[in-house]
One Martini backbone bead per residue (centre of mass of N, CA, C, O) as a GRO file, in nm:
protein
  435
    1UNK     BB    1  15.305  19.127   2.809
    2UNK     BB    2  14.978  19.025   2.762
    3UNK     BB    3  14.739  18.988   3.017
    4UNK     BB    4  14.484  18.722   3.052
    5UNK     BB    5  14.159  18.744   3.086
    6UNK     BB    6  13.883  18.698   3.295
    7UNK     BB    7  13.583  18.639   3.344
    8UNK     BB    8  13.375  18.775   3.568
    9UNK     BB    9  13.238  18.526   3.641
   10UNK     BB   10  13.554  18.365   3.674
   11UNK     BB   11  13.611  18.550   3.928
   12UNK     BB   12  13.363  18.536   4.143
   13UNK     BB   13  13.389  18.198   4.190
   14UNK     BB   14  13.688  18.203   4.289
   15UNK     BB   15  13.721  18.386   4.523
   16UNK     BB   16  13.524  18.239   4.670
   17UNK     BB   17  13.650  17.891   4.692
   18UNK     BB   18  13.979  17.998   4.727
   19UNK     BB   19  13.947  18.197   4.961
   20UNK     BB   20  14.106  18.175   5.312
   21UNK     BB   21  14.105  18.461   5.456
   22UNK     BB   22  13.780  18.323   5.540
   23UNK     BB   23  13.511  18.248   5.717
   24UNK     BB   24  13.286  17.974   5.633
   25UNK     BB   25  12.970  17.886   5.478
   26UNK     BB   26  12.794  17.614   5.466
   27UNK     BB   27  12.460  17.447   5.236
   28UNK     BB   28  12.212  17.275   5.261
   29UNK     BB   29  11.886  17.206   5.072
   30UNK     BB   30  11.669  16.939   5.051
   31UNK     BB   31  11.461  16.763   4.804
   32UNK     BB   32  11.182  16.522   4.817
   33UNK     BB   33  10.925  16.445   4.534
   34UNK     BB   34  10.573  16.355   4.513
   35UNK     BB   35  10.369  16.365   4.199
   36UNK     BB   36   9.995  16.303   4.192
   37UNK     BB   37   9.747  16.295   3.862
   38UNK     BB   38   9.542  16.496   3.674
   39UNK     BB   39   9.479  16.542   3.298
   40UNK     BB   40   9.253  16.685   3.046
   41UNK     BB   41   9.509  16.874   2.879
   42UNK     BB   42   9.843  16.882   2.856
   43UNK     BB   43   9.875  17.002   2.583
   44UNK     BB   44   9.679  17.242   2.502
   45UNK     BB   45   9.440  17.170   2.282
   46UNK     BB   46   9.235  17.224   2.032
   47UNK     BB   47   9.196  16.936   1.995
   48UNK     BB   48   9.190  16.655   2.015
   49UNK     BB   49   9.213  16.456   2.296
   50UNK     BB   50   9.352  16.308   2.643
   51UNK     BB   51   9.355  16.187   2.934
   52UNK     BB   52   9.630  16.190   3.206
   53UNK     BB   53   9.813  16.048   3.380
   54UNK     BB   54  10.081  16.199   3.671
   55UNK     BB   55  10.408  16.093   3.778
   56UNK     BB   56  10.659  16.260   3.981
   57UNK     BB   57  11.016  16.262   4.030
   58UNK     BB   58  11.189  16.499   4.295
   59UNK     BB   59  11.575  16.613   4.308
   60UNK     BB   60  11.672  16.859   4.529
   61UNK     BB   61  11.908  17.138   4.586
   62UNK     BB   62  12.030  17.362   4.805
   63UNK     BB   63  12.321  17.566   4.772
   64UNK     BB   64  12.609  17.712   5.000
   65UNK     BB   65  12.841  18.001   5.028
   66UNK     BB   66  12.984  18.200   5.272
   67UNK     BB   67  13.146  18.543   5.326
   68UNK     BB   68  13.148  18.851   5.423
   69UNK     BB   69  13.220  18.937   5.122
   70UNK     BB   70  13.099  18.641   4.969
   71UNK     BB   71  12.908  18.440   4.711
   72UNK     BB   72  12.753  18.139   4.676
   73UNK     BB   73  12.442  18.009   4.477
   74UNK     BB   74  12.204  17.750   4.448
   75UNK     BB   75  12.057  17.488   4.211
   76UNK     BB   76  12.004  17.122   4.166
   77UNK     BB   77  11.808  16.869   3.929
   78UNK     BB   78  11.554  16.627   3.927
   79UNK     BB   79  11.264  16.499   3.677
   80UNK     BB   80  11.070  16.225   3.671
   81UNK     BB   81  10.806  16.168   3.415
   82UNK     BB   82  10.477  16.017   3.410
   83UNK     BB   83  10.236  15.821   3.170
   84UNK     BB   84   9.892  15.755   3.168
   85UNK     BB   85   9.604  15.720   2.951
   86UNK     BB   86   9.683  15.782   2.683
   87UNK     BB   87   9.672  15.885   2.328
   88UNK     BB   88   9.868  15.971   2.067
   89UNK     BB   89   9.989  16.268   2.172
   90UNK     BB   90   9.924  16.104   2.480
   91UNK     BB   91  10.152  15.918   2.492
   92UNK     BB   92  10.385  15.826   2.684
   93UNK     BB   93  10.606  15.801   2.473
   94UNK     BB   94  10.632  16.090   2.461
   95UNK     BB   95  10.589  16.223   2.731
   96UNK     BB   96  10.827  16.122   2.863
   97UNK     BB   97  11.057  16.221   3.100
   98UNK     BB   98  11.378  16.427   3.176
   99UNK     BB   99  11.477  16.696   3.407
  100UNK     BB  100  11.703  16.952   3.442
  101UNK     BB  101  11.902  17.159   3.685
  102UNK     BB  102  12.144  17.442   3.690
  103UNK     BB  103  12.178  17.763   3.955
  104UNK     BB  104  12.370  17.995   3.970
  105UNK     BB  105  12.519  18.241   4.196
  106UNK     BB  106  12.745  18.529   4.249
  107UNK     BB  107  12.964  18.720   4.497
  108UNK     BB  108  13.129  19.054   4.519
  109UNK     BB  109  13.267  19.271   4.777
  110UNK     BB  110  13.355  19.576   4.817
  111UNK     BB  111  13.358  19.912   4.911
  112UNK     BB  112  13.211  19.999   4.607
  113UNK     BB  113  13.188  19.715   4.494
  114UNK     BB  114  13.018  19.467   4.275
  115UNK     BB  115  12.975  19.132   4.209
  116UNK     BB  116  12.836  18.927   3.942
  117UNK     BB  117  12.767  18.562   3.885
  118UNK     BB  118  12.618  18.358   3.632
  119UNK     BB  119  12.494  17.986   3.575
  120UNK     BB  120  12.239  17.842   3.364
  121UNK     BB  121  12.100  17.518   3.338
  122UNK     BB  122  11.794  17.363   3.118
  123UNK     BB  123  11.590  17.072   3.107
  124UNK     BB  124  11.271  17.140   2.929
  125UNK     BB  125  10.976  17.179   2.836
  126UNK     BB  126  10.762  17.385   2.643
  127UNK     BB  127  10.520  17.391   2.789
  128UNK     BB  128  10.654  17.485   3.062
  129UNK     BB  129  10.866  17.739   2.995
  130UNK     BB  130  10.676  17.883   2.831
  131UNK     BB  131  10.368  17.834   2.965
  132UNK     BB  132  10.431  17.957   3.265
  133UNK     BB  133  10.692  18.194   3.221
  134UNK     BB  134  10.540  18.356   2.956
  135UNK     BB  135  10.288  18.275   2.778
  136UNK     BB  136  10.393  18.099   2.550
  137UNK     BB  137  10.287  17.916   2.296
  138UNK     BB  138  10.343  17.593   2.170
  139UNK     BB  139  10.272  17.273   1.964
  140UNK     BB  140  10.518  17.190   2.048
  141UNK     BB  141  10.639  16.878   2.197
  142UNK     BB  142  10.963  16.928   2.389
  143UNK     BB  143  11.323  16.963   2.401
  144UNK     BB  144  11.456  17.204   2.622
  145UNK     BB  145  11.805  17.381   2.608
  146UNK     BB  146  11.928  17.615   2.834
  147UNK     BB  147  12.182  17.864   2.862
  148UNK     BB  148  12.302  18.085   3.098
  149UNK     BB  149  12.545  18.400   3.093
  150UNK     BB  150  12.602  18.654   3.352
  151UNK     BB  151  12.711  18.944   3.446
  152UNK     BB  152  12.820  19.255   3.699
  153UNK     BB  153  12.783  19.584   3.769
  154UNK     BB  154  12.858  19.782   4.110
  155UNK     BB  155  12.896  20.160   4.163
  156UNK     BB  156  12.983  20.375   4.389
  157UNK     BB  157  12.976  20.709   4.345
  158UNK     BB  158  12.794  20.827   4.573
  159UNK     BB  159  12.587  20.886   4.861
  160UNK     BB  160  12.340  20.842   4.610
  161UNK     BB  161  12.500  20.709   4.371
  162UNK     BB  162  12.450  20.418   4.099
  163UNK     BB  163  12.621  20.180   3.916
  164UNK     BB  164  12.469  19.934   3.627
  165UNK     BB  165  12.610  19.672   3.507
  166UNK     BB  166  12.508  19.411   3.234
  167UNK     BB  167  12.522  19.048   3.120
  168UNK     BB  168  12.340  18.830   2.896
  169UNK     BB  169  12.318  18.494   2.789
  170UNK     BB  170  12.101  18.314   2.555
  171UNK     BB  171  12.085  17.950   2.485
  172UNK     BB  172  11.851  17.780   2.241
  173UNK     BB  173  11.753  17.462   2.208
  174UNK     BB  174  11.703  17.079   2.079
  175UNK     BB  175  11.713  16.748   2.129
  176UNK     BB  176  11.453  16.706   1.875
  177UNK     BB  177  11.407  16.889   1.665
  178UNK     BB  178  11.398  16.667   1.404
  179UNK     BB  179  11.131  16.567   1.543
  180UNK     BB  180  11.055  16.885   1.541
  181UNK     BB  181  10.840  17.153   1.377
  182UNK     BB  182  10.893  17.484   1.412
  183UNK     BB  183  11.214  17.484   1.565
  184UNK     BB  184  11.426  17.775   1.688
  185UNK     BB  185  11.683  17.800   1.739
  186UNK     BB  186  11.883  18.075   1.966
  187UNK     BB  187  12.017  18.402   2.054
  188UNK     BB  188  11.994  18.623   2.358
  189UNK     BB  189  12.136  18.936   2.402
  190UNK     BB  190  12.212  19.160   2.709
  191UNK     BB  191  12.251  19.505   2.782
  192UNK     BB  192  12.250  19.678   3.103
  193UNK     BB  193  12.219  20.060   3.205
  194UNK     BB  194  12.200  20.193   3.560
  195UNK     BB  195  12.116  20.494   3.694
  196UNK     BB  196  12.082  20.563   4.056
  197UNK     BB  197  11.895  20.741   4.305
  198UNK     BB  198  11.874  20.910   4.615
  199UNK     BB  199  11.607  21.053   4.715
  200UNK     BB  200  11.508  20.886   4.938
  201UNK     BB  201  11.518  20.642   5.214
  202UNK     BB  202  11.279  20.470   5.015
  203UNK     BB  203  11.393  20.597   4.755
  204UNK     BB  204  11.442  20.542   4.363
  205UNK     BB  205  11.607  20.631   4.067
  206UNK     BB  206  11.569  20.507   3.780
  207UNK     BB  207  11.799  20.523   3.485
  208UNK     BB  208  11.722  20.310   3.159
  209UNK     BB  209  11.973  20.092   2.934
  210UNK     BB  210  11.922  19.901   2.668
  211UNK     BB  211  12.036  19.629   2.468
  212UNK     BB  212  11.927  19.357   2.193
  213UNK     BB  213  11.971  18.998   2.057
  214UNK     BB  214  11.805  18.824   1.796
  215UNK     BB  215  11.916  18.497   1.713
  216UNK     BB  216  11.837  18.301   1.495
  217UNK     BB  217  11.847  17.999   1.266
  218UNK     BB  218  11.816  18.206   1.050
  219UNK     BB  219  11.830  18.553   0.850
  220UNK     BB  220  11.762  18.678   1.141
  221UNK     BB  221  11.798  18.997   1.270
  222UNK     BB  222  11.753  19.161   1.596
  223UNK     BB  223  11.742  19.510   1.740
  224UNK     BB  224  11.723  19.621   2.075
  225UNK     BB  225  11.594  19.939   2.222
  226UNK     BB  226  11.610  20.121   2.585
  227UNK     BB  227  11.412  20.350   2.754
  228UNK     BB  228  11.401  20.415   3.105
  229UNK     BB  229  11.184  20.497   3.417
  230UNK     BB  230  11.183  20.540   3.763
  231UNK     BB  231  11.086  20.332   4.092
  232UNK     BB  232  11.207  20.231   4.433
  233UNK     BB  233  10.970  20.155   4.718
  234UNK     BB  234  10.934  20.198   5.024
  235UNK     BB  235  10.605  20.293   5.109
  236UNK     BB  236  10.612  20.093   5.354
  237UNK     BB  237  10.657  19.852   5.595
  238UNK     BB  238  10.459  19.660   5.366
  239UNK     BB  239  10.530  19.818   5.113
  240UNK     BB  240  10.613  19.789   4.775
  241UNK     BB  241  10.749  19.959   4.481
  242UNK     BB  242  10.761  19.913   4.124
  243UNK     BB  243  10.884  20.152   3.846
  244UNK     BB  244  10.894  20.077   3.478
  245UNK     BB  245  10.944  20.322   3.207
  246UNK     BB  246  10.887  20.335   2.795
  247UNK     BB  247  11.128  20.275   2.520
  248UNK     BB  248  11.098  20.106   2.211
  249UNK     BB  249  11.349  19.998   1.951
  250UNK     BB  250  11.335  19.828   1.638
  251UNK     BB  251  11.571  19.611   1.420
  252UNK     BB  252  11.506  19.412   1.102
  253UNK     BB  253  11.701  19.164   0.942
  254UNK     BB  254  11.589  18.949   0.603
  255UNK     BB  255  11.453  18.707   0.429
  256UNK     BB  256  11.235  18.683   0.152
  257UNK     BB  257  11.007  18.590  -0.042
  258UNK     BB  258  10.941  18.561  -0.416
  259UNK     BB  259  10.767  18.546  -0.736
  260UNK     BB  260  10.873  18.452  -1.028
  261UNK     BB  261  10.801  18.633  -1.378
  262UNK     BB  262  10.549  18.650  -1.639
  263UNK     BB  263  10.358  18.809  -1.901
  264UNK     BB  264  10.050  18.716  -2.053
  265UNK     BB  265   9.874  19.004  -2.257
  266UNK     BB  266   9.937  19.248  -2.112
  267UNK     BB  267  10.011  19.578  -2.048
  268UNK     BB  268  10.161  19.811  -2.089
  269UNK     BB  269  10.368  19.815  -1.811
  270UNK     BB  270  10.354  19.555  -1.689
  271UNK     BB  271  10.385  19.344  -1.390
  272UNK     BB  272  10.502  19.114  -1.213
  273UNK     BB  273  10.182  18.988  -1.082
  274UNK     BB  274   9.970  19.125  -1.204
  275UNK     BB  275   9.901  19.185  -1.504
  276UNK     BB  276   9.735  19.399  -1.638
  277UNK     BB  277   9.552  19.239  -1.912
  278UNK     BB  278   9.644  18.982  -1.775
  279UNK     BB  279   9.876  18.676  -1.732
  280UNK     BB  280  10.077  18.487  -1.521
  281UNK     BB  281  10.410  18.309  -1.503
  282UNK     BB  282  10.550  18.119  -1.327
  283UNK     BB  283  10.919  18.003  -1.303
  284UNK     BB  284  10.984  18.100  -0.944
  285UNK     BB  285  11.214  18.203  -0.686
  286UNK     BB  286  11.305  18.477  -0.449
  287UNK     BB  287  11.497  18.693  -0.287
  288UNK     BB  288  11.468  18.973  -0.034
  289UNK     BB  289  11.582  19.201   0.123
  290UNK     BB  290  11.457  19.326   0.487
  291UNK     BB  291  11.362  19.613   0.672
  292UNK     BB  292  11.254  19.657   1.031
  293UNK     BB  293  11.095  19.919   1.192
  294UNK     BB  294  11.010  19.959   1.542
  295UNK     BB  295  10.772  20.066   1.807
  296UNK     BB  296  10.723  20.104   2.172
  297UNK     BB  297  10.648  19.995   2.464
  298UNK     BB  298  10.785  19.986   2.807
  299UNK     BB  299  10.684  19.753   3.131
  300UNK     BB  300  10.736  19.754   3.501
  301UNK     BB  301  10.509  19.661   3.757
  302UNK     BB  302  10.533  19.622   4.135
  303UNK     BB  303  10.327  19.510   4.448
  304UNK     BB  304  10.410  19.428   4.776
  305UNK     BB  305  10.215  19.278   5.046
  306UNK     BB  306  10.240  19.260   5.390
  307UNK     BB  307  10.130  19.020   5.624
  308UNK     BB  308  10.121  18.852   5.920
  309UNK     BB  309  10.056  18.567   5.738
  310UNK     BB  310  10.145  18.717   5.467
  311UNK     BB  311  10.095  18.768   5.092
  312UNK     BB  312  10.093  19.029   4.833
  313UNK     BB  313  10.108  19.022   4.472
  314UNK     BB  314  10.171  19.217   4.167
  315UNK     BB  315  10.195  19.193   3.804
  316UNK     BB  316  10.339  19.479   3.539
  317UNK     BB  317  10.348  19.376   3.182
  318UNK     BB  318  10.591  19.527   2.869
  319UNK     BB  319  10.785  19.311   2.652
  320UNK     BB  320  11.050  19.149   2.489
  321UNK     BB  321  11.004  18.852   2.311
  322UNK     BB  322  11.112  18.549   2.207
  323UNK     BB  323  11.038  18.240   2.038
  324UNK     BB  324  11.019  17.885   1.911
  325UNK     BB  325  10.922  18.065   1.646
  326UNK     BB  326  11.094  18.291   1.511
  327UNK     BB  327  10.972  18.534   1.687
  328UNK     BB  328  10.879  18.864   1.806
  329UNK     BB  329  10.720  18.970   2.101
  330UNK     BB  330  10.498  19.088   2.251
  331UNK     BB  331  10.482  19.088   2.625
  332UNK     BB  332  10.192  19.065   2.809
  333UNK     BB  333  10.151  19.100   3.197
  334UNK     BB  334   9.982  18.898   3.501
  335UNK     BB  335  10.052  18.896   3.801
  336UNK     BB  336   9.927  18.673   4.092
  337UNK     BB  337   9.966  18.684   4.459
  338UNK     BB  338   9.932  18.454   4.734
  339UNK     BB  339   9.976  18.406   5.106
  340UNK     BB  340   9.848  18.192   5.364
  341UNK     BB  341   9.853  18.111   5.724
  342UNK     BB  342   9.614  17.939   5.856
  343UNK     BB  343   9.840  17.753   6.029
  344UNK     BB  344  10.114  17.653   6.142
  345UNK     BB  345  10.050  17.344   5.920
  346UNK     BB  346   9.885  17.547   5.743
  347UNK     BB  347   9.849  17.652   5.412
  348UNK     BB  348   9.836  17.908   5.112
  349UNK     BB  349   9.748  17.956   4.792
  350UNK     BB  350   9.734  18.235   4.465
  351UNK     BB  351   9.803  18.185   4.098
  352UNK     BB  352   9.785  18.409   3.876
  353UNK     BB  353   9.781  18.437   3.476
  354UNK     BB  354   9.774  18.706   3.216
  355UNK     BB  355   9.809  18.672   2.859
  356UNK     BB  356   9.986  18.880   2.555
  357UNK     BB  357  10.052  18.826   2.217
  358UNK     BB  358  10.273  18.993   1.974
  359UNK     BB  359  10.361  19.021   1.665
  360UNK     BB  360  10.653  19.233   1.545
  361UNK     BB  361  10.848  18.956   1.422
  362UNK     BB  362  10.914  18.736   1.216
  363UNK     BB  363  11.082  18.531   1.045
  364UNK     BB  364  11.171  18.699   0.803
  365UNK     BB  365  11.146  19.049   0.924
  366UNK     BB  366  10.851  19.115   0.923
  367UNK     BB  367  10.607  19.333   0.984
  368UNK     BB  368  10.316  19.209   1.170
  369UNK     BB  369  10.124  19.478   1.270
  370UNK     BB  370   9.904  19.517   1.052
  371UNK     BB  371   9.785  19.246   1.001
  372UNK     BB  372   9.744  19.180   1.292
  373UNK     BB  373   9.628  19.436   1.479
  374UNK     BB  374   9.367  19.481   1.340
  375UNK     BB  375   9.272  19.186   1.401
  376UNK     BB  376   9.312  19.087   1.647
  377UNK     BB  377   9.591  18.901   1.688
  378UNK     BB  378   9.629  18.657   1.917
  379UNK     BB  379   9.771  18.548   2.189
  380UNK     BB  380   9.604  18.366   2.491
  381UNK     BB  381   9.626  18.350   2.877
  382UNK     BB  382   9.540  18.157   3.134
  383UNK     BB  383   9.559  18.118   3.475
  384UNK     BB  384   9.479  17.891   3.791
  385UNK     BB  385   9.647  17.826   4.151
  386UNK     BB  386   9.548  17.628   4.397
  387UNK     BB  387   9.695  17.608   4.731
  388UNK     BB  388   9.780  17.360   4.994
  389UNK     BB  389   9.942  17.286   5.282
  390UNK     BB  390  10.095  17.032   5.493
  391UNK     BB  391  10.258  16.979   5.799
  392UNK     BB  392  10.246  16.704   5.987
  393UNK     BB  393  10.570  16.686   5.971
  394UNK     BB  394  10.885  16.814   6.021
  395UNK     BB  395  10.954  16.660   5.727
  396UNK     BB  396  10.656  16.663   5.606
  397UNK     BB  397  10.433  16.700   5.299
  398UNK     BB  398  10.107  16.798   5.209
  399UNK     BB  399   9.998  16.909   4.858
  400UNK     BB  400   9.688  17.066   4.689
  401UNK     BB  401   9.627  17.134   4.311
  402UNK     BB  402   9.486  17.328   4.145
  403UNK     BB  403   9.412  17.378   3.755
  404UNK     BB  404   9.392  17.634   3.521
  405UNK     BB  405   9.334  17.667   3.202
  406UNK     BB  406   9.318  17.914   2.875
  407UNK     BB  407   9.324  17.954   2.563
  408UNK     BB  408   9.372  18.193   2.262
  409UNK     BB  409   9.443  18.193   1.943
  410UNK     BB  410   9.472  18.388   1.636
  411UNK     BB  411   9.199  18.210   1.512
  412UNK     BB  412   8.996  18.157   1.790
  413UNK     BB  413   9.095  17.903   1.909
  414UNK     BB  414   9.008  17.696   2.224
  415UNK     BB  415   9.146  17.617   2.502
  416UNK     BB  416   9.134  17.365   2.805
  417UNK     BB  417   9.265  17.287   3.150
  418UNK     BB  418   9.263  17.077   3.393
  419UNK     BB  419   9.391  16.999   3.716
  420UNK     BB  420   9.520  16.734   3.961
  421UNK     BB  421   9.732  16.748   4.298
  422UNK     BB  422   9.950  16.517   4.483
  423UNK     BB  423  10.185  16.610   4.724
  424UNK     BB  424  10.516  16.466   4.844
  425UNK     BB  425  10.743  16.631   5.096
  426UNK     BB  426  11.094  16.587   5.191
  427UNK     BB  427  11.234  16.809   5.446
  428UNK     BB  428  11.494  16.849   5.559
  429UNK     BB  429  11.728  16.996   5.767
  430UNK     BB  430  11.919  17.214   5.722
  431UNK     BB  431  12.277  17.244   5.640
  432UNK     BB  432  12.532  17.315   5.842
  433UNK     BB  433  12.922  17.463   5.780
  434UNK     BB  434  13.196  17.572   5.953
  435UNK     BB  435  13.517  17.732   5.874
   0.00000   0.00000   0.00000
């Protein structure tokens, strides 16, 4: 008889809390946070807009369980956001929301082999999942619900090379899509195998292979292949360096419009629209499958320089992301990032993120390369975000923190804006308990 299989991720679970036979360390970091501030542009919108206050009630904490050779970790939270002194599109009434979060990852090794899985569910605002973490804007102001789940397999072949397979699932839907128009839930699934070689003792060299599938809720259907090659590296004691570069090919099968009719007084074998010595009469519209192939670069580098009270770290990269209108993009990133302590009790930090978006496959599934890039016709989004940090008390810190961004859209619209932030934030000791 035939014995049913469970998800890799649902055995490096069960492993890690079920497993009797080591002594495990459980841990929890709780975090509770008030932040409150002015913000002249909450929306980044192009148009006419109003200032907000703005203040958040936020309770997370951080939890694992250790054993020898398994781990569970994760985080969970929410936060409560309100705002007053807006009207229009920035009135509370719209604006007031709840987000949740919860993050799970767990791990098993073997003598040879590491298993891993993650689970994580996220419910937040398109203005900040978008355009926080991706750069990516969109003008609908909504409730993104994100599920995420995926496994990995890591073996060591030799004692210098090493196999890495992954799958992640991500699932992005919108609980009030209904009375948001031109949100497009979507699917977006990614399959990775890398093969490892210790080149030297501190450099590794890596040759990498995916394929992702992007399916919206719409006719579009798009599938894409990657080989990179690079390498990671501990380029000396303060310094690491990685480097992954290479080439995407993508396929997308989808259905457009176009209008049927008939051609009155033109020449002979004249066609509907054109009707050449005549003109043409609409009857009606039809679709009709198209099918689009397109390649581009793709790269991702990092530097991190660790300094005696701080660190330095740079990435840059060239991705391809689905967005929540339903199109493919390229998407360019560069992001700076700096933190230095300069007391025992006063920290300090600065990051900087600059992106550009350029549309490869739109909703219908036509390649928008030829009419988008002739025109340098991009989404563009620049921010930076100095913050201080003071620990007054061994467990209270106090936090202010300026932010700027500005935008332009594909019509080269530009919106910025400014805010300002104090945080308020409870951090008790560490909890810890082994058994």
């Amino acid at each position: 008889m035939r014995q049913l299989q469970r998800p890799l991720w649902a055995t490096v679970f069960a492993s890690v809390i079920l497993s009797p036979a080591q002594a495990a360390e459980w841990t929890a970091e709780p975090d509770i946070s008030l932040r409150s501030g002015y913000n002249d542009n909450v929306l980044l919108v192009t148009g006419s807009h109003s200032s907000v206050w703005e203040t958040d009630l936020s309770a997370s904490t951080k939890f694992g369980v250790a054993k020898e050779n398994q781990g569970l970790f994760g985080d969970a939270g929410v936060v409560i956001r309100r705002f007053s002194g807006g009207s229009g599109r920035e009135s509370s009434d719209l604006l007031d929301r709840e987000d949740y979060f919860f993050n799970t990852d767990a791990y098993h090794q073997t003598e040879r082999n590491t298993y891993r899985g993650n689970i994580d569910y996220i419910r937040d605002s398109t203005q900040d999942s978008e355009v926080n973490q991706n750069g990516i804007f969109t003008n609908a102001y909504a409730t993104r619900i994100r599920k995420t789940a995926g496994a990995a397999w890591e073996r060591t072949l030799t004692e210098r090379m090493s196999l890495d397979l992954g799958y992640q699932y991500n699932d992005v839907s919108f609980a009030d899509e209904g009375e948001v128009a031109n949100l497009i839930p979507y699917k977006f699934n990614t399959l990775t195998a890398s093969l490892n070689y210790q080149l030297t003792p501190r450099t590794v060299g890596i040759l990498q292979g995916s394929g992702s599938a992007y399916k919206p809720d719409t006719d579009l259907d798009s599938n894409t292949w990657n080989i990179q090659a690079g390498i990671n590296s501990a380029f000396s004691e303060t310094i690491d360096l990685s480097v992954l570069a290479g080439y995407r090919r993508t396929k997308s099968d989808g259905l457009s419009l176009f209008l049927t009719g008939f051609c009155v007084g033109a020449d002979p074998g004249a066609s509907f629209p054109d009707c050449e010595g005549g003109f043409p009469v609409a009857t009606g519209t039809d679709t009709e499958k198209t099918t689009t192939k397109t390649n581009g670069a793709v790269f991702n580098a990092s530097i991190t320089k660790r300094l005696e009270k701080g660190s330095l770290s740079a990435v840059i990269s060239r991705t391809q992301r689905p967005d929540l209108n339903g199109r493919l993009l390229d998407s360019n990133q560069i992001r700076l990032n700096g933190a230095y302590r300069l007391t025992d009790k006063l920290q300090s930090s600065l990051g900087i993120q600059y992106s550009e978006n350029e549309t490869i496959v739109n909703i219908a599934g036509q390649d928008a390369n030829d009419s988008v890039r002739q025109d340098n016709r991009k989404d563009k989004y620049f921010s930076i975000k100095p913050r201080v940090s003071w620990q007054f008390l061994r467990e209270w810190r106090l936090a202010g923190e300026y932010q700027y961004a500005k935008r332009k859209n594909r019509l080269k619209n530009t919106a910025s804006r400014n805010a300002v932030y104090l945080t308020l934030s409870y951090v008790p000791t560490k909890l810890s308990i082994s058994r």
